[in-house]
MIPA-810566 format. One record per residue (C-alpha): residue number from 1; residue in three letters; z negated, y negated, x negated. Coordinates in Angstrom, 1 decimal, padded with zeros to 4 digits. Example, Ala and Ser with C-alpha at 12.3 -4.5 7.8 and 13.67 -1.06 7.14 Angstrom:
<gugu><i>1</i><aa>ALA</aa><zz>-007.8</zz><yy>004.5</yy><xx>-012.3</xx></gugu>
<gugu><i>2</i><aa>SER</aa><zz>-007.1</zz><yy>001.1</yy><xx>-013.7</xx></gugu>
! end
This chain:
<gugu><i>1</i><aa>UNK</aa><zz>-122.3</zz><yy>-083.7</yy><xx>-084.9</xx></gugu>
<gugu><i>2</i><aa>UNK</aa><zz>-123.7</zz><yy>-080.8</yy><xx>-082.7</xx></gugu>
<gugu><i>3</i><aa>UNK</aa><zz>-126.3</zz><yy>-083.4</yy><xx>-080.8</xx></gugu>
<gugu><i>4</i><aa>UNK</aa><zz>-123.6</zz><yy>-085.0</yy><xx>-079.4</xx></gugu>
<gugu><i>5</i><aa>UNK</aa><zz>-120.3</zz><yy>-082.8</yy><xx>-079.7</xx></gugu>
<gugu><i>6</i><aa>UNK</aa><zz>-118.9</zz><yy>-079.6</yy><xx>-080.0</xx></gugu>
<gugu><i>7</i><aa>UNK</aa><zz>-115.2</zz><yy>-078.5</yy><xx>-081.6</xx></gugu>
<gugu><i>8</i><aa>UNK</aa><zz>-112.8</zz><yy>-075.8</yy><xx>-080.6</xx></gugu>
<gugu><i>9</i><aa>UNK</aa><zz>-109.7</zz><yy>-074.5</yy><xx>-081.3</xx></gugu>
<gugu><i>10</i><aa>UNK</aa><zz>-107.8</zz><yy>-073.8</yy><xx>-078.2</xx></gugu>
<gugu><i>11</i><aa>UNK</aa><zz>-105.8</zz><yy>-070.6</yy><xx>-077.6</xx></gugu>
<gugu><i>12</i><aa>UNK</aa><zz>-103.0</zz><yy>-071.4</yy><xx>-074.7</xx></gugu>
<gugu><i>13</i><aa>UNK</aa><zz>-105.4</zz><yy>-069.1</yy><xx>-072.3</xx></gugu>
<gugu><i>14</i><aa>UNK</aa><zz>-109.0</zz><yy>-070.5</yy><xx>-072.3</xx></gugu>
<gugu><i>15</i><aa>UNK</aa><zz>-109.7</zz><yy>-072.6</yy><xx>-069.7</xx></gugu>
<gugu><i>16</i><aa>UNK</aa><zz>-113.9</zz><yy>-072.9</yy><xx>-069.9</xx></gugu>
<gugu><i>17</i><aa>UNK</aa><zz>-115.4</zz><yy>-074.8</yy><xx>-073.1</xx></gugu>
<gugu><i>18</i><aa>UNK</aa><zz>-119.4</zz><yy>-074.2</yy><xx>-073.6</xx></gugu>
<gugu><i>19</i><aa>UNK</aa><zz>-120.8</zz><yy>-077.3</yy><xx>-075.0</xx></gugu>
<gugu><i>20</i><aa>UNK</aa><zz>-124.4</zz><yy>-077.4</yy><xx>-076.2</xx></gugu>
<gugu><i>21</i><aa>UNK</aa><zz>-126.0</zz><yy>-081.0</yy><xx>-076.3</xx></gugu>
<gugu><i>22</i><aa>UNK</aa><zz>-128.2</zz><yy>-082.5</yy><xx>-073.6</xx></gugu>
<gugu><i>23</i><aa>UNK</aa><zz>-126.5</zz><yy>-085.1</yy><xx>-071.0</xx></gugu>
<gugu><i>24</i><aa>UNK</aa><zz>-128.1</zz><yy>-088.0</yy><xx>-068.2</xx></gugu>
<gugu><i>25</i><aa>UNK</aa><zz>-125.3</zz><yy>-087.8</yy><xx>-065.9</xx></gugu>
<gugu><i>26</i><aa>UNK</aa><zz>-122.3</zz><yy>-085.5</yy><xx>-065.3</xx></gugu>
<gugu><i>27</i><aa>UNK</aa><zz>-119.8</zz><yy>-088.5</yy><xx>-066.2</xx></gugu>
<gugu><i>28</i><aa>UNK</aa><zz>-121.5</zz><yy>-088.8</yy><xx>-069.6</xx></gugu>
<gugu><i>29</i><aa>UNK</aa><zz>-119.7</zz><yy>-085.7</yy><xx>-070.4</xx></gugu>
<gugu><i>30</i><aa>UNK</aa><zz>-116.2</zz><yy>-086.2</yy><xx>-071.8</xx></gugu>
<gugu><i>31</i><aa>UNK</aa><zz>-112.9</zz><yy>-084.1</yy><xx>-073.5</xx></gugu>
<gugu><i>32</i><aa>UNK</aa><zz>-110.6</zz><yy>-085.0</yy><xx>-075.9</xx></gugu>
<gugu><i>33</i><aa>UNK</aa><zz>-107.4</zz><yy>-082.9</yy><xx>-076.9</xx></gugu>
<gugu><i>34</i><aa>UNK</aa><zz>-106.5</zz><yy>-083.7</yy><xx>-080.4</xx></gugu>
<gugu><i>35</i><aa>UNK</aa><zz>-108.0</zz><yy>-087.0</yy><xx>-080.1</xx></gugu>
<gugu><i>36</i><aa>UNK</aa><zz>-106.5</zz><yy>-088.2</yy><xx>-076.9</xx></gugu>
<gugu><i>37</i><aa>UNK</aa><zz>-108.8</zz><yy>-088.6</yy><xx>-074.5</xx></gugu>
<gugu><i>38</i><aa>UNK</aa><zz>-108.2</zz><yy>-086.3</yy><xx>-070.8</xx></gugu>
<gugu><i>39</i><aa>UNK</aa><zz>-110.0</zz><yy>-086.4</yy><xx>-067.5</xx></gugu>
<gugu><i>40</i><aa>UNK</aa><zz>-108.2</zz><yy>-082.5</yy><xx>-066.4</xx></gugu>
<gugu><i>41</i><aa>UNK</aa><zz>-111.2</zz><yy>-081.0</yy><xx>-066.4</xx></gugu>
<gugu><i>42</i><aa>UNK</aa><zz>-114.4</zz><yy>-080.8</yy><xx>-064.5</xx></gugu>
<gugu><i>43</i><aa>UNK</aa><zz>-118.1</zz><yy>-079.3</yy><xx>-065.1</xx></gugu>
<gugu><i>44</i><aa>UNK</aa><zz>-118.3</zz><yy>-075.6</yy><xx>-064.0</xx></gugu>
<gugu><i>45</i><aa>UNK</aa><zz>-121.6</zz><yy>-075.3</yy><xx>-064.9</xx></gugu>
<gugu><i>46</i><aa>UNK</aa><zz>-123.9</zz><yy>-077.7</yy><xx>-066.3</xx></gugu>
<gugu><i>47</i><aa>UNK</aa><zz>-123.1</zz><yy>-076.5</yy><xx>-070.0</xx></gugu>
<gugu><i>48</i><aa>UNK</aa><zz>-119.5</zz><yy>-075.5</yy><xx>-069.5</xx></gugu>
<gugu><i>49</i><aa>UNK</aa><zz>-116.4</zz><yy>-077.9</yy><xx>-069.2</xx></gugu>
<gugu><i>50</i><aa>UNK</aa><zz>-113.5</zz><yy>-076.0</yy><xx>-067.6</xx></gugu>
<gugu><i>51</i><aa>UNK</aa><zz>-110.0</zz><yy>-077.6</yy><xx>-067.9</xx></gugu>
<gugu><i>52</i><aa>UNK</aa><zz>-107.7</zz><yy>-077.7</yy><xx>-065.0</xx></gugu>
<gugu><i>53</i><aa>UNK</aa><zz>-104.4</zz><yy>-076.1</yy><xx>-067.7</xx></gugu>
<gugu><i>54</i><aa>UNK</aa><zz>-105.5</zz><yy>-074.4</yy><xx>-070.7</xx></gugu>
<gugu><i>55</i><aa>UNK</aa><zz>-105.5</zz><yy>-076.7</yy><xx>-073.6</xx></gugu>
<gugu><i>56</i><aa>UNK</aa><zz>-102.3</zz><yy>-075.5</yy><xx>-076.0</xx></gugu>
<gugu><i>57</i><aa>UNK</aa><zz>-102.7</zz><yy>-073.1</yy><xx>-078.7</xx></gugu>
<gugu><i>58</i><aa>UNK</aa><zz>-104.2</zz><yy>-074.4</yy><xx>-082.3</xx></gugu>
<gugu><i>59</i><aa>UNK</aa><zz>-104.9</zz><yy>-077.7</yy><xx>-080.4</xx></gugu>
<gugu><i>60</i><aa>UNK</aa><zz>-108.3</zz><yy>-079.3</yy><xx>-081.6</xx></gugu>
<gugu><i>61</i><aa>UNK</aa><zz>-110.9</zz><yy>-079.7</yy><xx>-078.1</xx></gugu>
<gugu><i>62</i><aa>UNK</aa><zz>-113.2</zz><yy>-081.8</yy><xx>-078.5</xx></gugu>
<gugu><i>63</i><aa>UNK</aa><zz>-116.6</zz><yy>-082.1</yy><xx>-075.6</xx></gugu>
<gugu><i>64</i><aa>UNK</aa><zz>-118.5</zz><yy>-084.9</yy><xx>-076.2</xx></gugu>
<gugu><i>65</i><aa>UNK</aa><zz>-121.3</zz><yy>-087.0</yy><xx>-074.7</xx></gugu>
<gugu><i>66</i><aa>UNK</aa><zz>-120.7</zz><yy>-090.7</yy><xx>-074.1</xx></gugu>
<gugu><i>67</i><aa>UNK</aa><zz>-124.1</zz><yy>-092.4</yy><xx>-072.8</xx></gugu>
<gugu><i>68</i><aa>UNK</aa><zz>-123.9</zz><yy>-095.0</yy><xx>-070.5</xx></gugu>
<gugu><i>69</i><aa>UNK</aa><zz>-125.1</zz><yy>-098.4</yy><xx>-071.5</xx></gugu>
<gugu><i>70</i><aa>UNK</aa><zz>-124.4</zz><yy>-100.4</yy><xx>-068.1</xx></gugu>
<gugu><i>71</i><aa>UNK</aa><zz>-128.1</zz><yy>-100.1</yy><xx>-067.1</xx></gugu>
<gugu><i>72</i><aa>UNK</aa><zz>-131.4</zz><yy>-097.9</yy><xx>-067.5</xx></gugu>
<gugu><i>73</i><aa>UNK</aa><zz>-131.4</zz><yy>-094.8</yy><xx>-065.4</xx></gugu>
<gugu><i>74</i><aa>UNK</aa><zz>-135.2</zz><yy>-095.6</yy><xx>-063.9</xx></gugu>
<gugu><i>75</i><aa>UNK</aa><zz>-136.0</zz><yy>-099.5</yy><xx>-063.3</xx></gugu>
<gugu><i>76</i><aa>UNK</aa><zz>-140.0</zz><yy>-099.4</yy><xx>-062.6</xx></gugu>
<gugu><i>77</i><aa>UNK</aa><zz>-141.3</zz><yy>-102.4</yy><xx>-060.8</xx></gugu>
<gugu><i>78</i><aa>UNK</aa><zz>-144.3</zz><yy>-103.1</yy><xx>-060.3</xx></gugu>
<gugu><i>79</i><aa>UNK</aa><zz>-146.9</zz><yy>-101.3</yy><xx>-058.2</xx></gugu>
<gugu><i>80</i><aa>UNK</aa><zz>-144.8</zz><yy>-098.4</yy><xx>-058.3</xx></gugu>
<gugu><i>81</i><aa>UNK</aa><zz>-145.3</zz><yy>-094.9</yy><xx>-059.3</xx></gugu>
<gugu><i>82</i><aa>UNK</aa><zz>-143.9</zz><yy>-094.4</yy><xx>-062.5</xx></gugu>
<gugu><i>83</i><aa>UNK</aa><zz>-142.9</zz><yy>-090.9</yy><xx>-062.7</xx></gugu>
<gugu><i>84</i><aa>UNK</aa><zz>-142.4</zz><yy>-088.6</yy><xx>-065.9</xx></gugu>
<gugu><i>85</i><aa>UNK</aa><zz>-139.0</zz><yy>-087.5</yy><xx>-064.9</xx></gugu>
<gugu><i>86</i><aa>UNK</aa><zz>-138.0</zz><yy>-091.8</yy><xx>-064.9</xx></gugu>
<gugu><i>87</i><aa>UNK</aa><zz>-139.5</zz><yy>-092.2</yy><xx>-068.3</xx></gugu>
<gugu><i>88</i><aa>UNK</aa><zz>-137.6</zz><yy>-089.6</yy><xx>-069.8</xx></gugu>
<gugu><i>89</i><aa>UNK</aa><zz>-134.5</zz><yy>-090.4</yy><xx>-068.8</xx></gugu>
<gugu><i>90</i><aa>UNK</aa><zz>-135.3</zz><yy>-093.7</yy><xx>-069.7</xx></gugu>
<gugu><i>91</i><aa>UNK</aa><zz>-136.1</zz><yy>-092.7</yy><xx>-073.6</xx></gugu>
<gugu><i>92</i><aa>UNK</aa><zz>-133.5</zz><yy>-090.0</yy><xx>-073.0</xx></gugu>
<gugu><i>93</i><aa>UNK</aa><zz>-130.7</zz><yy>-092.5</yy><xx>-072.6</xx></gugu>
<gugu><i>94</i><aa>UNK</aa><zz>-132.3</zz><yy>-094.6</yy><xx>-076.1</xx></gugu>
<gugu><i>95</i><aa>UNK</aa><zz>-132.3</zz><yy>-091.2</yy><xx>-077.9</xx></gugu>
<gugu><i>96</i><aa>UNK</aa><zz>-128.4</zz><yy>-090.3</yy><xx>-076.6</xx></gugu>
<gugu><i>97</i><aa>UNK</aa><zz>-126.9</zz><yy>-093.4</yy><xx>-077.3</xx></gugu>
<gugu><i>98</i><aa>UNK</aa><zz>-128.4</zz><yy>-094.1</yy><xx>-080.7</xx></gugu>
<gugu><i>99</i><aa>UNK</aa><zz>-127.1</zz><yy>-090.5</yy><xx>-081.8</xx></gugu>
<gugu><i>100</i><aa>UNK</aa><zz>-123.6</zz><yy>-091.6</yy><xx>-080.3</xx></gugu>
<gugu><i>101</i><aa>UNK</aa><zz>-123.8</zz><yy>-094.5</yy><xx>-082.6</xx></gugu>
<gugu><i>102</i><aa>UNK</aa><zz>-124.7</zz><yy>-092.4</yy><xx>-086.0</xx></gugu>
<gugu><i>103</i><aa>UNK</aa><zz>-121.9</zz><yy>-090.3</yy><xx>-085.4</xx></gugu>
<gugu><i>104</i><aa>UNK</aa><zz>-119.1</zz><yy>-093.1</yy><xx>-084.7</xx></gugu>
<gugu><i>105</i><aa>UNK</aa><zz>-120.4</zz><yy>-094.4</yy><xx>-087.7</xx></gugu>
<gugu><i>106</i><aa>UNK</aa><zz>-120.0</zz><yy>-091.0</yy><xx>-089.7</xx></gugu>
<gugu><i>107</i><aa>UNK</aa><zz>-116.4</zz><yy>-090.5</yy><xx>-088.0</xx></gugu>
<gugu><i>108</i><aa>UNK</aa><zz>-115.8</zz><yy>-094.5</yy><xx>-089.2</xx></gugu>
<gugu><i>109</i><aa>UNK</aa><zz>-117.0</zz><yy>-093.8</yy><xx>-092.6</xx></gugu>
<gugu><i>110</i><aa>UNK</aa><zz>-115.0</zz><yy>-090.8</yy><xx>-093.1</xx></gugu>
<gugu><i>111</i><aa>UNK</aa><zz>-111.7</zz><yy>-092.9</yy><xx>-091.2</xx></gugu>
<gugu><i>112</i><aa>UNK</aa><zz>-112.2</zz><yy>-095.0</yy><xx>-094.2</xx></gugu>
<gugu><i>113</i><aa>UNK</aa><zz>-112.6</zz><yy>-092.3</yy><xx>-097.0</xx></gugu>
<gugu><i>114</i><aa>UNK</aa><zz>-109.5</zz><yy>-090.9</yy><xx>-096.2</xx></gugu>
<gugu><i>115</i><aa>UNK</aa><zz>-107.9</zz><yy>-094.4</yy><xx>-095.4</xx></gugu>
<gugu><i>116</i><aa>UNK</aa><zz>-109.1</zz><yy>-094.9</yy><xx>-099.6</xx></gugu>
<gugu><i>117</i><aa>UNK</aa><zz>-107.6</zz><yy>-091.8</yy><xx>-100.3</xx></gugu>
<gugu><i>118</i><aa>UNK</aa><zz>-104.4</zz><yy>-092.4</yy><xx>-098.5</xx></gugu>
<gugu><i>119</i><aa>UNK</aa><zz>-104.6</zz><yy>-095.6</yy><xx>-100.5</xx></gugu>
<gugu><i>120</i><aa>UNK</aa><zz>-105.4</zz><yy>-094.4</yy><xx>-103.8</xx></gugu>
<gugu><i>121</i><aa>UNK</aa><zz>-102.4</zz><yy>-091.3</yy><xx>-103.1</xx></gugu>
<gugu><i>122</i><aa>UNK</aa><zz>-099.8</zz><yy>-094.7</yy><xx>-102.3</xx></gugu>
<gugu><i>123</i><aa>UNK</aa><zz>-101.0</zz><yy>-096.4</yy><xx>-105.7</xx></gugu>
<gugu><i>124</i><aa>UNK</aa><zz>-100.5</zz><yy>-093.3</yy><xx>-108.0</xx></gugu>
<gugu><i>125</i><aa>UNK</aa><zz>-097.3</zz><yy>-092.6</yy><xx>-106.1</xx></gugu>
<gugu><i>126</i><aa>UNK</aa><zz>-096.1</zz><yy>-096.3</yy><xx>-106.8</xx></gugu>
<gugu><i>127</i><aa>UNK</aa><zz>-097.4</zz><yy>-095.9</yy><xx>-110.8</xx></gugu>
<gugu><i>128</i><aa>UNK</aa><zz>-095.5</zz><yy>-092.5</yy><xx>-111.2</xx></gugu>
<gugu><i>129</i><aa>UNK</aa><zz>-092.2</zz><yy>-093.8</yy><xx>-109.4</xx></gugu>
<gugu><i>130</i><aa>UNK</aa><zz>-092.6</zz><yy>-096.9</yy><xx>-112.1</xx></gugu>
<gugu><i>131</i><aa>UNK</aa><zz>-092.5</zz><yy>-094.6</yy><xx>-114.6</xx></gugu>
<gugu><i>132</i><aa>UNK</aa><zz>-089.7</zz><yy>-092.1</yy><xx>-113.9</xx></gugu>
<gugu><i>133</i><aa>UNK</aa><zz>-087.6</zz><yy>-095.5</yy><xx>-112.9</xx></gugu>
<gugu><i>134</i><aa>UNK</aa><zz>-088.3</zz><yy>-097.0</yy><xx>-116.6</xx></gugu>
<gugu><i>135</i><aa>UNK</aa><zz>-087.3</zz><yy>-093.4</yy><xx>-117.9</xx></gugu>
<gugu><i>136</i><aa>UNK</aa><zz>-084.1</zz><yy>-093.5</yy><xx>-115.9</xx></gugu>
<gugu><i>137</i><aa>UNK</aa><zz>-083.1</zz><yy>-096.9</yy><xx>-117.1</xx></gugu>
<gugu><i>138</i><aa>UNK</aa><zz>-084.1</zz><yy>-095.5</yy><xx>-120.6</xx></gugu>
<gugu><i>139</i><aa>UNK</aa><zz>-081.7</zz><yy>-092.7</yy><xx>-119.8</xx></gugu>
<gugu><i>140</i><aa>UNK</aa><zz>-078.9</zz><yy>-095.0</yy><xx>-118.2</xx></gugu>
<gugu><i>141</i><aa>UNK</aa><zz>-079.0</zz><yy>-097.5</yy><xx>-121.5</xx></gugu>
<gugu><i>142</i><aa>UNK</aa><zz>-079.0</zz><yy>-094.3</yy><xx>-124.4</xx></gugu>
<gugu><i>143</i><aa>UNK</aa><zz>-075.9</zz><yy>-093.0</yy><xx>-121.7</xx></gugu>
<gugu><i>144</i><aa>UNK</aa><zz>-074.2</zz><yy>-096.3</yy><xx>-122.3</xx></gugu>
<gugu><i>145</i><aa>UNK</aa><zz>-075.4</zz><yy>-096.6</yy><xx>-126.1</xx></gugu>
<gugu><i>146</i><aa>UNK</aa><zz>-073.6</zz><yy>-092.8</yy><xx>-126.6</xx></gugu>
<gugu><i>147</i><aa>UNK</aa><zz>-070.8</zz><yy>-093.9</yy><xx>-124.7</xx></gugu>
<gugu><i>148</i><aa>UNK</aa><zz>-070.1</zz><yy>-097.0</yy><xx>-126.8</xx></gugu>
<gugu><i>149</i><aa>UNK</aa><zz>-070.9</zz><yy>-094.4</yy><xx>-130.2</xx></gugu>
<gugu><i>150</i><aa>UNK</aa><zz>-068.2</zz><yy>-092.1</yy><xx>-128.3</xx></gugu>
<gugu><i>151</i><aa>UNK</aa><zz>-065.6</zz><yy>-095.0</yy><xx>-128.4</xx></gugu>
<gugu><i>152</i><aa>UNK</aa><zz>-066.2</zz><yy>-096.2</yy><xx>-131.7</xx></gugu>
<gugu><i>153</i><aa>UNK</aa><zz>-065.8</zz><yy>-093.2</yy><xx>-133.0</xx></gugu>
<gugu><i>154</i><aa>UNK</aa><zz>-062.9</zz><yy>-092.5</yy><xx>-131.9</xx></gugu>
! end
């Protein structure tokens, strides 16, 4: 999901990975290197993670944004000014973490669709090994029933 990640392939050289979703804080941003999780980076720009080594070649990089939920970023109390800058980050932060959520629950549905297929793969594998092991006790008895012929006939 482009609001909230973005996906390269990595090339043993590049260091600097352009993301292009929105962020609160700098910490919000994170990197994953096929799937494992890596803090050897930092932000060399605000749009542009740079790694400290260059992430291995045909290895999946992943920059993502992980919103904070500990707290709201403006707390108004009252009597106070309450500034535009507060209430966007404020409806920011709803907006970020509620697309975090759609897309664990796309990358959970699609863990499962392939967990079904995995499953459904296992279940014809099982039926088909079933059914070559009856053939091969078929073979195994007309062996023995040829052999016995063999004998009698001889």
């Amino acid at each position: 999901m482009a609001l909230t990640e973005n996906t390269f392939l990595g090339d043993g050289y590049a260091t600097l990975f352009p993301f292009t979703f929105e962020y609160i804080l700098s910490s919000d941003v994170r990197a994953k290197i096929d799937g494992t999780d890596t803090t050897e980076y930092t932000l060399a720009n605000p749009t542009t993670v740079e790694f400290n080594v260059a992430p291995p070649k045909d290895s999946i990089v992943t920059i993502y944004r992980t919103t904070s939920t500990s707290g709201v970023p403006t707390t108004f109390y009252s009597g106070s000014t309450i500034t535009a800058k507060g209430l966007n980050d404020n409806f920011a932060q709803t907006l970020y973490v509620s697309q975090e959520v759609q897309r664990a629950q796309e990358e959970a549905i699609a863990s499962n669709d392939l967990s079904y297929q995995a499953l459904e793969t296992a279940n014809t594998a099982l039926s088909e090994s079933s059914i070559a092991k009856a053939g091969a006790n078929q073979a195994a008895a007309d062996a023995q029933q040829a052999r016995l012929d063999a004998t009698s006939a001889s």
